[in-house]
C-alpha positions in Angstrom: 171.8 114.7 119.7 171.3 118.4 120.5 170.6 120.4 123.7 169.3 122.8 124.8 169.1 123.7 128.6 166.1 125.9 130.3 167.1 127.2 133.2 165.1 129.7 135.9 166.4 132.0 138.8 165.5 130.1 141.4 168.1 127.3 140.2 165.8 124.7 138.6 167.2 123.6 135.3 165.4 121.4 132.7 167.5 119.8 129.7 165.7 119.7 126.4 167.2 117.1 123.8 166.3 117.0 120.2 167.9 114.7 117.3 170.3 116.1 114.8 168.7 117.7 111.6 169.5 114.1 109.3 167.9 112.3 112.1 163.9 111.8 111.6 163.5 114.7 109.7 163.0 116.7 113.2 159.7 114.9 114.1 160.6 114.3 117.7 161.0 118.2 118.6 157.4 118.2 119.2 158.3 115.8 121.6 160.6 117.1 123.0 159.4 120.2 123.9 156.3 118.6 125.6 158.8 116.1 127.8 160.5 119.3 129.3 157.5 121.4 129.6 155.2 119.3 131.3 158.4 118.8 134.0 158.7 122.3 134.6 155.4 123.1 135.0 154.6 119.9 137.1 157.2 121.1 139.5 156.2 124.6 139.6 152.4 123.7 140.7 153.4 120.6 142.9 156.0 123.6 145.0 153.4 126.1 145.1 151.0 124.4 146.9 148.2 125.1 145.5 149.2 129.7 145.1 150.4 131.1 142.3 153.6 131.7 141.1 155.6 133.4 138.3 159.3 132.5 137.2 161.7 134.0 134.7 164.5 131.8 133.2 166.4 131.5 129.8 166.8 128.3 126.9 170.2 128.4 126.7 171.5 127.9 122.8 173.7 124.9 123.0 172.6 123.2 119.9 174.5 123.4 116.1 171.4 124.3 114.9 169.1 124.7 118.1 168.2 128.5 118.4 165.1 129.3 119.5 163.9 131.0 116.7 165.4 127.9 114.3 163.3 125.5 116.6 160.0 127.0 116.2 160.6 127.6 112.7 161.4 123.9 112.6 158.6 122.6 114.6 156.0 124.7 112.2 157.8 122.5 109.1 157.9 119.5 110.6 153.7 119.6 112.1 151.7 122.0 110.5 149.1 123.4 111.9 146.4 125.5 110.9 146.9 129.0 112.5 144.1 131.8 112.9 144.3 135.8 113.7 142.0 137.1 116.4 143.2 135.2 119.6 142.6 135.8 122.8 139.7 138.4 120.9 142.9 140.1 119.9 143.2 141.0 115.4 146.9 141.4 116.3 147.6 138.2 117.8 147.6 134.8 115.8 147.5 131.9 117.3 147.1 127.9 116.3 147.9 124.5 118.4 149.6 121.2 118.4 148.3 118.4 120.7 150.6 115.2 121.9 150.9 112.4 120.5 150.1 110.4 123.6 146.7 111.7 124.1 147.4 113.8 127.1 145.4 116.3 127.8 147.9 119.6 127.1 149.1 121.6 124.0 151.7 123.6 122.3 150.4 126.7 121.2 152.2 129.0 117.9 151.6 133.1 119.3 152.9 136.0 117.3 151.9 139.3 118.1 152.3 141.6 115.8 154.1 144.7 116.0 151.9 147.7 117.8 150.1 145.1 119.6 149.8 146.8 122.9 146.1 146.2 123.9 145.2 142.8 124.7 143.7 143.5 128.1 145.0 142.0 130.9 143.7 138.5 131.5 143.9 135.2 133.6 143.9 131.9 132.6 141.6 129.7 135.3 141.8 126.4 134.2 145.6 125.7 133.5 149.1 126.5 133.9 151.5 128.2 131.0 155.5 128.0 130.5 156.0 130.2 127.5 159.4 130.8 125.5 160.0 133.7 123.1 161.1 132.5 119.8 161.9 135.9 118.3 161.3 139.8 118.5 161.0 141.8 122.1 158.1 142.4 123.7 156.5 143.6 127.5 155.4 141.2 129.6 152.8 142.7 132.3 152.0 140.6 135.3 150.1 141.3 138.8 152.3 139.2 141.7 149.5 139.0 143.6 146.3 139.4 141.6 144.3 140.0 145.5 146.7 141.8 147.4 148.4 144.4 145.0 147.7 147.3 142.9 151.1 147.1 141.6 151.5 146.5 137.8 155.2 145.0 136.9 156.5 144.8 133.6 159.1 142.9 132.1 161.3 143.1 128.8 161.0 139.9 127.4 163.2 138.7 123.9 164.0 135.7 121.8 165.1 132.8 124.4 163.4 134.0 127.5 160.9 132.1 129.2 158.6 133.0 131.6 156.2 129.8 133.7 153.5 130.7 135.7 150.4 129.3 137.6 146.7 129.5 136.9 145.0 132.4 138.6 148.3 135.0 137.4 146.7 138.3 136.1 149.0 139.1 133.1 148.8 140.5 129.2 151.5 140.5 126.8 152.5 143.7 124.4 154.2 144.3 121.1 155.0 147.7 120.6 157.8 147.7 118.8 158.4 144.5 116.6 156.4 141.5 116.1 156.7 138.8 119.2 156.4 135.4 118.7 156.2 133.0 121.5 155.6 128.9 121.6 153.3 128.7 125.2 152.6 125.6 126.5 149.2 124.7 128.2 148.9 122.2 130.8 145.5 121.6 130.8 144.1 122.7 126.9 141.7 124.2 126.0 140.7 124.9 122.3 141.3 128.4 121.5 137.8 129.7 121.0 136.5 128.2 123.8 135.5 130.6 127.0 137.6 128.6 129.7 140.8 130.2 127.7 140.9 133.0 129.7 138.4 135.5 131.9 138.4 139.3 132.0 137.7 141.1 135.3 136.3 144.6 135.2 138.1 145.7 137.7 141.7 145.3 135.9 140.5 147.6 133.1 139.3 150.0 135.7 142.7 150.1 137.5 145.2 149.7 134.3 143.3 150.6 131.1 143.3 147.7 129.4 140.0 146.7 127.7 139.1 144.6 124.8 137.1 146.6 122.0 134.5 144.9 122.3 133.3 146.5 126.2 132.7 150.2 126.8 135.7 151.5 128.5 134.7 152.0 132.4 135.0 154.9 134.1 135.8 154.9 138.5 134.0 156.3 140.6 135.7 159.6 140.6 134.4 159.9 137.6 138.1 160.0 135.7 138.6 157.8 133.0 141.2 155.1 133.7 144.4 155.4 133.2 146.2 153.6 130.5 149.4 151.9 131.6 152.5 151.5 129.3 
């Protein structure tokens, strides 16, 4: 057997086992990385009580073969799936999903952004929880800690093995503007990727931090200054 270990700040630490490449011809990674995922993400909502939280960790590489990038590479050869452009609304991101065998009600979701993808406008995802791990390439992650309370936009250098997890309700978008990002995000519940419980768009992000999907007129406040884009 392989391992891999994902591990957060706060200490939690979630051990992700996968067969040698002779064994099964790889066909229980998919299973894999749904037994670890729904744990972390289980734990995260039952400790928040009902809020919202983000958390940063790392997959630790302790496999022979077991990076991240050589997982998801793997997990596309061993399931395929069909994958679209144009999620999220977005040309530059392309996105396609693998369901459990079990008949549970959350996904795996393939993401690559591609490099110069900086303006998938911030967003929030109602209806379910995500625990996403980069795969390859570096990206911004762009997050509001308290979507109510704060005007404060943080950002966050994100590469291949990090993993970030957080609640429903966290205002976030993710950018590419250097190299292509590619990310496996697991959704707990899913959604199919057209439909409109995915994600929702409040006006009031684009008029703070720029961010606006090309489809809307950008806003303009009340000053009558356009917004200010945000990098």
């Amino acid at each position: 057997m392989g391992r891999l270990c994902l591990a957060f700040a706060d200490g939690q630490g979630f051990v992700f086992n996968v067969s040698d490449e002779n064994e099964v011809d790889g066909k229980d990674i998919l299973g894999a990385w749904f037994r670890m995922m729904r744990e972390a993400v289980g734990r995260a909502i039952k400790a928040t009580a009902n809020g919202t939280v983000v958390r940063f960790g790392r997959l630790a590489e302790a496999s022979k073969w077991g990076t991240a990038k050589a997982l998801h590479e793997r997990l596309l050869e061993s399931h395929p799936i069909r994958v679209d452009a144009g999620f999220e609304g977005n040309p530059g991101v392309e996105g396609g999903a693998w369901r459990p065998s079990d008949g549970r009600d959350d996904g795996l979701v393939h993401l690559r952004f591609t490099a110069g993808t900086e303006d998938l406008p911030l967003h929030v995802h109602e209806f379910s929880g995500r625990l996403l791990v980069v795969t390859s390439g570096i990206g911004l992650f762009h997050f509001l800690p308290d979507s109510e309370k704060t005007r404060e936009l943080r950002s966050r250098v994100v590469e291949a093995g990090d993993a970030v997890l957080f609640t429903s309700g966290v205002v976030h978008t993710f950018a590419a503007p250097l190299n292509d990002l590619t990310l496996l995000s697991y959704h707990a519940p899913f959604f199919e990727l057209d439909d409109p419980r995915q994600f929702t768009i409040r006006p009031q992000w684009a008029i703070r931090f720029g961010w606006l999907p090309a489809r809307l007129a950008p806003p303009r406040c009340e000053t009558g200054m356009d917004a200010v884009q945000v990098r």
